[in-house]
C-alpha positions in Angstrom: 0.0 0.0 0.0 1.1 3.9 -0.4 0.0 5.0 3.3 0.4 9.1 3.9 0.8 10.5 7.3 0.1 13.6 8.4 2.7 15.1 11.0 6.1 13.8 11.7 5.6 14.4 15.7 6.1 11.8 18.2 3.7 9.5 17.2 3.7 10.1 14.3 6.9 9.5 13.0 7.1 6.5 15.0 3.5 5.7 13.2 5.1 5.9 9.8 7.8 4.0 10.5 6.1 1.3 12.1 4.3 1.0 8.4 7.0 1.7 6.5 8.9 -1.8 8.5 5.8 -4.0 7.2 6.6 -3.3 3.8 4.3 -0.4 2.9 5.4 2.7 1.2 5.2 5.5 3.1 5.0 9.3 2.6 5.4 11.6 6.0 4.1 15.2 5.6 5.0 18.0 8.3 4.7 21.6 8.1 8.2 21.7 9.9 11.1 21.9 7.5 13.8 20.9 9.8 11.9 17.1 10.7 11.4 16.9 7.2 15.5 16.8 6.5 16.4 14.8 9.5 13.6 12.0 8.5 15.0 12.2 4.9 18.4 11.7 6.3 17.3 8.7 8.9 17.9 10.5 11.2 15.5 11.0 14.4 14.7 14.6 15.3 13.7 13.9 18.9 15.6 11.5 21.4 14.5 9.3 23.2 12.0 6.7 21.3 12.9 3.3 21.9 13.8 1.5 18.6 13.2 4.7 16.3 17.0 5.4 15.4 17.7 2.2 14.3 13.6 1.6 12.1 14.3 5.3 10.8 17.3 4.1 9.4 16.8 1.5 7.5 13.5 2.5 6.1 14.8 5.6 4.8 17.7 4.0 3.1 15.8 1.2 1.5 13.4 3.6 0.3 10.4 2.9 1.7 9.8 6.1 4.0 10.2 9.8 2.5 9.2 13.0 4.3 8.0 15.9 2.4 6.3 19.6 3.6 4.6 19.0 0.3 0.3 17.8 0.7 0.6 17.6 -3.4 3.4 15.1 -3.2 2.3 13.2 0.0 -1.7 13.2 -0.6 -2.8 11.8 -4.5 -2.9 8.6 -5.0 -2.7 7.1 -1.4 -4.5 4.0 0.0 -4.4 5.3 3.3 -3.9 8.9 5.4 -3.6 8.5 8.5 -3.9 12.4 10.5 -1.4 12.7 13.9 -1.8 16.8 14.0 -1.8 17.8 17.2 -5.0 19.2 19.0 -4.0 22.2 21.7 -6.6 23.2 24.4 -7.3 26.5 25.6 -5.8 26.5 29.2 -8.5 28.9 30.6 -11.8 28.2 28.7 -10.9 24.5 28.0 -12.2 24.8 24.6 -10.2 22.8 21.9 -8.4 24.9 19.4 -8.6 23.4 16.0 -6.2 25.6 14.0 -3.8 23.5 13.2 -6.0 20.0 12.5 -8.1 22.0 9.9 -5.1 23.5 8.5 -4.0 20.1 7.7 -7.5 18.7 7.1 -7.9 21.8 4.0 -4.7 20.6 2.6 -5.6 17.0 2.6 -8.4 17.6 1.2 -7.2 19.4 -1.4 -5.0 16.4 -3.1 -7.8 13.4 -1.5 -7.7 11.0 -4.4 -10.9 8.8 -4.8 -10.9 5.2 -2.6 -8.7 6.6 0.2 -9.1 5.7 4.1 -9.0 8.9 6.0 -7.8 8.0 9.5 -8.1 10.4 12.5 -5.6 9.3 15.1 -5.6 12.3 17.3 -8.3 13.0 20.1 -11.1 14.3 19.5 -14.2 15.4 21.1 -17.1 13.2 20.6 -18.5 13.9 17.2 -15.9 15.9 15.6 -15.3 13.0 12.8 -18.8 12.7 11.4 -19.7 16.9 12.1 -16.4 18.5 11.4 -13.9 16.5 9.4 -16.6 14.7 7.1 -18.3 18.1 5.7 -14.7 19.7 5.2 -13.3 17.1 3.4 -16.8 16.6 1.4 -17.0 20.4 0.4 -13.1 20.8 -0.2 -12.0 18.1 -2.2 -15.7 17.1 -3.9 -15.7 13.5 -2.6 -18.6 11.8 -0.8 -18.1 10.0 1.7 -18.8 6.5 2.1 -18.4 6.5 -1.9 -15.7 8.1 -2.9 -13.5 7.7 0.5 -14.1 6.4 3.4 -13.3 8.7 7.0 -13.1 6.7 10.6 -11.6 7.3 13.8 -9.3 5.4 15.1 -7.3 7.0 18.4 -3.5 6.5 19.2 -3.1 4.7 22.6 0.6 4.8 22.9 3.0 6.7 25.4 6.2 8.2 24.0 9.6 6.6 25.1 7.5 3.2 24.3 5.3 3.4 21.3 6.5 0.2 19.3 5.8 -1.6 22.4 2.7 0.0 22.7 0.9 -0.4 19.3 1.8 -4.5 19.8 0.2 -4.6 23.6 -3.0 -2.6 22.6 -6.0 -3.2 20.8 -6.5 -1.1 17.3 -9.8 0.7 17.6 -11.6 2.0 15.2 -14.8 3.0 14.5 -16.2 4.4 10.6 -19.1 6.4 10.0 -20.1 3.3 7.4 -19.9 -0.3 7.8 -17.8 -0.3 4.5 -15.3 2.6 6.3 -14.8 0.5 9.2 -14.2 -3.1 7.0 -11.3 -1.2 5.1 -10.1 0.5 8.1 -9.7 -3.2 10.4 -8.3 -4.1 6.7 -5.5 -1.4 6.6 -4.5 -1.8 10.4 -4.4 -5.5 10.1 -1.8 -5.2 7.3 0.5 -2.4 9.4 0.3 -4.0 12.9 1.4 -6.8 14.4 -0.6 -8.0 18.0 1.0 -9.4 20.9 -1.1 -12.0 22.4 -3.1 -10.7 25.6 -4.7 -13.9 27.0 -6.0 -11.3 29.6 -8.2 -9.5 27.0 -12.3 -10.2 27.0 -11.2 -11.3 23.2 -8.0 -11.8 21.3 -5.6 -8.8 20.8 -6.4 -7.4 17.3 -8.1 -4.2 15.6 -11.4 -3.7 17.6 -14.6 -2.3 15.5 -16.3 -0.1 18.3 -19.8 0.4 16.1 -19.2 4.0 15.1 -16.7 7.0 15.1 -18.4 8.4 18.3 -18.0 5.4 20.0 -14.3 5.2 19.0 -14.0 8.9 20.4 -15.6 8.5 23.5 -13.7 4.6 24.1 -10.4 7.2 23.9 -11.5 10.2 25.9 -13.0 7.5 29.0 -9.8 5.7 28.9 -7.7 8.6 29.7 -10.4 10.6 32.1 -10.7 7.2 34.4 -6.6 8.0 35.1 -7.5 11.5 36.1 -10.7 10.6 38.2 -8.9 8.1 39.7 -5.5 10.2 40.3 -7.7 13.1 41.6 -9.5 10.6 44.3 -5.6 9.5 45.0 -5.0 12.8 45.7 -7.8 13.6 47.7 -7.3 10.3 50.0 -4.1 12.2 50.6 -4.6 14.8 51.3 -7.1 13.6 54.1 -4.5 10.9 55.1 -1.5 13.6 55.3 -3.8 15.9 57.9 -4.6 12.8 60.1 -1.3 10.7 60.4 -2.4 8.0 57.8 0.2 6.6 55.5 -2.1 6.8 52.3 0.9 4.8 50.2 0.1 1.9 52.9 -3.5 2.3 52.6 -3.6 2.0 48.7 -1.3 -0.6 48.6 -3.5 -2.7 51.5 -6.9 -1.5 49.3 -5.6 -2.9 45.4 -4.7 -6.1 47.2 -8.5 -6.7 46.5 -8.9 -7.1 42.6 -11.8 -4.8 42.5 -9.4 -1.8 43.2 -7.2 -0.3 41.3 -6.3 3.2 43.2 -3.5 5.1 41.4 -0.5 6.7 43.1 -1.3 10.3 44.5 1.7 13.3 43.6 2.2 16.9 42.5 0.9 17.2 39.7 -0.7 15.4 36.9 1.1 16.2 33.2 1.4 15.6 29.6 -0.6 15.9 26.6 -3.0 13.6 27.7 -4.5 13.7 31.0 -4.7 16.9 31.7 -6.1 17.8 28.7 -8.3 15.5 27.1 -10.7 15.2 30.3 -11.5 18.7 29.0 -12.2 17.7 25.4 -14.7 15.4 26.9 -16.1 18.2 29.2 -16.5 20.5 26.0 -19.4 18.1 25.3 -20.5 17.2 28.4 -20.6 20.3 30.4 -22.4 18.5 33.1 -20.0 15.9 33.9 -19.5 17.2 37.8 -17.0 14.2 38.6 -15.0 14.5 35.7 -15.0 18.9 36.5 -14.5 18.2 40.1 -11.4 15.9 39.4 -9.4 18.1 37.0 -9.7 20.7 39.7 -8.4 18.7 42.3 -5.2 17.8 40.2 -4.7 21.3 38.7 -4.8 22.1 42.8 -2.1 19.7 44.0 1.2 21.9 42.6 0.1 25.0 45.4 -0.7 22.3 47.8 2.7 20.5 47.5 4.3 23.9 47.9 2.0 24.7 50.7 3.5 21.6 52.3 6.8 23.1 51.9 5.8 26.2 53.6 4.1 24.7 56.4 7.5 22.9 57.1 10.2 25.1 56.5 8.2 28.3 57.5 8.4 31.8 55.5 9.8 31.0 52.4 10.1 34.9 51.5 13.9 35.0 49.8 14.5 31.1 50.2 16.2 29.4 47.8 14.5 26.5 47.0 15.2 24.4 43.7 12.1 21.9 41.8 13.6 18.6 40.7 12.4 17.6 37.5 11.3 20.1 35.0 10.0 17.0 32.2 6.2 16.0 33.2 7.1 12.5 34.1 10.6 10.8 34.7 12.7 9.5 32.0 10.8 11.8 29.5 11.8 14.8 28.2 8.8 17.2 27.6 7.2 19.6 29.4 3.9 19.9 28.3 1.4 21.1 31.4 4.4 19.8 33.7 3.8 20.6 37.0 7.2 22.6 36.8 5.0 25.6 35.8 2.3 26.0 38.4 5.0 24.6 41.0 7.8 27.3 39.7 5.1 30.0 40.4 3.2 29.3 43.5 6.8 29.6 45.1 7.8 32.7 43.5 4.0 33.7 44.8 5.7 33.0 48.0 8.5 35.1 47.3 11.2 32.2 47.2 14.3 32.7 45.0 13.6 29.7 42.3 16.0 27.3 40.2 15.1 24.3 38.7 17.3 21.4 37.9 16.8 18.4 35.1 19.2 16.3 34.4 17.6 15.4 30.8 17.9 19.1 30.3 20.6 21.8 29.7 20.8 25.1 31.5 20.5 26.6 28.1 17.0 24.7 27.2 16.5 25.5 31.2 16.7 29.1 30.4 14.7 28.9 27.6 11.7 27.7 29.3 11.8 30.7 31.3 13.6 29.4 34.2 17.5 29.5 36.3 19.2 26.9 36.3 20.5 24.6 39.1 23.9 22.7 39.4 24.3 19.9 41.6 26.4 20.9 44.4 24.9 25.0 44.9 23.4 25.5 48.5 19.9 25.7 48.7 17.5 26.0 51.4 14.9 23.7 50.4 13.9 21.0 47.2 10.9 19.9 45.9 10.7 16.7 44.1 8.4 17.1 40.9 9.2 14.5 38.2 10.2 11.1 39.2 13.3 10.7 37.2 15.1 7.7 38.1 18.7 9.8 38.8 17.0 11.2 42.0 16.6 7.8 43.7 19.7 8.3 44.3 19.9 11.9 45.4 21.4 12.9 48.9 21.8 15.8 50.6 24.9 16.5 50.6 24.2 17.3 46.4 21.7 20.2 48.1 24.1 21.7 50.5 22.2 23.3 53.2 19.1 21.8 51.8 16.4 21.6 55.3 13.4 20.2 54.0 13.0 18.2 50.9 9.5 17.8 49.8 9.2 14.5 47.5 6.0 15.1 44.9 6.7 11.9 43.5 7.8 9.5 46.8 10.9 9.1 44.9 14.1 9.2 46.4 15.2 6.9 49.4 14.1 7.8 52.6 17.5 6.1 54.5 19.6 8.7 52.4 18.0 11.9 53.8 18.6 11.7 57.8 19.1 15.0 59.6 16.9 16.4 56.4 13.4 16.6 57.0 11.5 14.7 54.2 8.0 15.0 53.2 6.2 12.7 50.8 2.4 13.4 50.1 -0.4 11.5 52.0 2.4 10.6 54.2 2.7 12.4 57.7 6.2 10.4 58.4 9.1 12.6 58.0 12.8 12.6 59.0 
């Protein structure tokens, strides 16, 4: 098959590879010039993907993956497109911000040759494929659907840092706006996956036809809401548990020894593209949703309660120096989208604490140009707060935060026996050295 897809990003690129390695040919289009080169020179423009160097590589040089900022090269004559453009989220209204998917979707559209799949892999509100995507592409490029091409939804389910290993372990879903759109859509996916076996699944691991593109939409959008529900009623066990001597790590771990619970791990903040922002998308059209509203508030609260923490313990922190471990959103990963570095960064500055932050997947350079100072190992400070879970600060001690008095760990992730004489705060914890 020709397959197209639409932005190189960073699961995208690993999308396109992935099909390029079962034999397909495969055309990547991305607005941004410099992925384009790198791609075209096998060479991978972000770090960190397992297995993407060494895919990228050789599916370049045998010719079966190009990248192009062209829609007029990448478009006519495919099989299959297959759409990864990002979808942003207003950070104060929560209403999704379509710019740059019907940018993409115009251009498509333009250069959509008859008998193509059209597949939506980013997340969408439920009912954008059949009432946004479906009339665009019909008026712009003249085609029916459902005759002339077929459009379905079928949402990425993947983390970065793991997606090969990902798009094995997970079902495919997909869900068509005709019976027809879903047959060639389990088709195409069946011939650029491959399925680990999941004896553990209600039915074997495979591509999963969900009924409809709304029910594809919505299977995505509970998914990932259920992790912030359930983080936010972490958090609020916690929270409960830290003002009344409870260990709350104890009393999860004693509660999901019963397989009918399945409580997450409470912590500062709650980041990424996905969790904090596609409980919103799902609010956009469900405005009444009060569990899902009151759950996104309690984990956009935690940052200024883990720094209220810090307060209560060291006292005034008007000119400390205090430094946030961990500007990425999650350890081992380097982004920062809706880290908790942000909203941790300025609760303390609220405060009136002198702020660094340290990362050691970062320079001070790319520090700096996130808008904050950076830290070196080794510079007295007065206190630390733990925010991403990288596996370096397991290892931590004090003596790398010299004068450091109270550590507050977001994250419960460095070792307790290294911090005597330091006192040590973990969340929904009230033990502290």
């Amino acid at each position: 098959m020709r397959v197209s897809v639409v932005a190189l990003g960073k699961i995208g690129l690993p999308l396109a590879v992935q099909f390029a390695a079962k034999g397909h040919q495969v055309v990547g289009v991305d607005i941004n010039q410099k992925f384009v080169d790198l791609v075209n020179a096998g060479q991978e423009p972000f770090p960190g993907e397992a297995h993407l160097q060494e895919l990228l590589a050789e599916t370049v040089a045998d010719g079966r993956l190009r990248a192009t900022t062209d829609y007029a090269d990448a478009i006519p004559n495919s099989d299959a497109v297959v759409v990864v453009v990002p979808l942003f989220v207003d950070e104060k209204t929560g209403e999704p911000e379509f710019g740059w998917m019907e940018s993409a979707t115009r251009s498509l559209s333009e250069h959509l040759s008859p008998g193509t799949l059209v597949s939506y892999e980013t997340t969408l509100p439920v009912g954008t494929t059949r009432n946004r995507w479906k009339p665009m592409i019909e008026e712009i490029s003249g085609l029916t659907e459902g005759t002339d091409f077929h459009l379905v939804f079928s949402p990425e389910r993947v983390l970065t840092g793991r997606v090969f290993a990902d798009l094995r372990k997970y079902p495919k879903l997909v869900g068509g706006l005709s019976e027809e759109g879903a047959k060639r859509a389990i088709a195409f996916y069946e011939a650029v996956l491959d399925f680990d076996e999941r004896p553990d699944l209600p039915r074997a691991n495979g591509v999963w036809d969900l009924g409809s593109a709304e029910a594809s939409e919505l299977a995505k959008l509970a998914e990932t809401t259920y992790r912030d529900v359930n983080i936010g009623l972490a958090n609020q066990f916690a929270r409960f548990a830290g003002q009344n001597g409870i260990d709350v790590h104890a009393v999860i771990e004693a509660s999901n020894s019963q397989p009918y619970s399945h409580i997450h791990r409470p912590g500062i903040a709650v980041g990424g593209h996905c969790i904090p922002v596609y409980p919103r998308l799902y609010l956009w059209t469900d405005p009444e949703a009060t569990v899902v509203r009151a759950a996104r508030e309690a984990n956009a609260a935690m940052p200024d309660y883990t720094i209220g923490l810090l307060e209560g313990a060291f006292g005034d922190l008007k000119g400390a120096k205090v430094v946030v471990l961990g500007a990425a959103y999650r350890g081992g990963v380097k982004e920062t989208a809706f880290s908790g570095v942000f909203p941790a960064v300025e609760a303390l500055k609220a405060r009136g604490a002198e702020v660094s932050v340290h990362d050691p997947l970062y320079t001070d350079e790319e520090l700096q140009g996130l808008g904050f100072t950076p830290y070196t190992l080794g510079t007295p400070v007065d206190a630390a707060v733990l925010q991403a879970d990288h596996a370096e600060y397991a290892q931590l001690t004090p003596a790398e935060l010299p004068g450091v008095k109270v550590l507050v760990d977001g994250r419960d992730r460095t070792d307790p026996a290294r911090w005597a004489g330091v006192r040590r705060i973990v969340i929904g914890r009230s033990v502290s050295q």
